[in-house]
N, C-alpha and C positions, 0 to 999 in steps of 0.2 A: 544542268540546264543547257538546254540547244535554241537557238536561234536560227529560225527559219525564214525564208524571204516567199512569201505569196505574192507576187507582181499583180494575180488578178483580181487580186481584193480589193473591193473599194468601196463599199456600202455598210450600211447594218445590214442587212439580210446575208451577206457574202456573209460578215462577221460571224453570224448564228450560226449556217452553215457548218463553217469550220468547227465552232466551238461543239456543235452536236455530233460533227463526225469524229472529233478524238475525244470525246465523253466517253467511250464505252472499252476507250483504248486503256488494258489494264498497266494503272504508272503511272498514266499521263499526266495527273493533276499535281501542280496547278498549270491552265493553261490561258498566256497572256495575251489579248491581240489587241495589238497596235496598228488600227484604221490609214494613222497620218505616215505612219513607215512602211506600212504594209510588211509586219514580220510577226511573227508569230515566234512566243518564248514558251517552250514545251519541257518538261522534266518526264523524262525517262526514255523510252523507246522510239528513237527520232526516225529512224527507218520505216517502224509503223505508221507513225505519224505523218512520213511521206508518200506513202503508199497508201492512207485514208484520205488524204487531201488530193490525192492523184485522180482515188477512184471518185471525188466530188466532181471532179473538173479545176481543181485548184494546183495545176501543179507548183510544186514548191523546189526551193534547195535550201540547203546548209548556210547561211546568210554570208559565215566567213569563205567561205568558196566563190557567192556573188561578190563579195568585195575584192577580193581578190582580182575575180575578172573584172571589175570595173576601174580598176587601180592600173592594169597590165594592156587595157583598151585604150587606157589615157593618156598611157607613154609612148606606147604606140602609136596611137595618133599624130601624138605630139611631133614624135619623132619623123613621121611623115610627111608634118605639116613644117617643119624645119628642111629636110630633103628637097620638097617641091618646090618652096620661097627659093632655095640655093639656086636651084636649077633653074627658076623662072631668071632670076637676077646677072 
């Protein structure tokens, strides 16, 4: 199972979308979509599955890679935001 992050997902109709373009994707079932996270949980071929949600207009990633950078955005920031206070003070 892969865990995908679709940021432009936000609807039912997005939702159908997606669920109709990896339907035909051989593997792919079952395929999970979560509205309120915006990820999609895929078994099998997640490369395909990034490449049919691409060619929707739905680009996507590897959800642990989005966290990742949103983990490494935050310490950074952070880290910034400690930096700049120093300097201000």
């Amino acid at each position: 199972m892969t865990l995908l992050s679709v940021p432009d997902m936000s609807c039912g109709h997005c939702k159908a979308s997606v669920e109709a373009a990896l339907a035909p994707i051989a593997g792919m079932s079952p395929v999970s979509v979560d509205l309120s996270t915006r990820q999609i949980t895929v078994a099998g071929n997640a490369a395909a599955a990034l490449a049919a949600l691409d060619a929707i207009g739905f680009p996507a990633t590897v959800a642990a890679i989005f966290a990742l950078f949103r983990r490494v955005s935050a310490r950074i920031g952070a880290h910034l935001g400690h930096w700049q206070n120093a300097r201000i003070a």
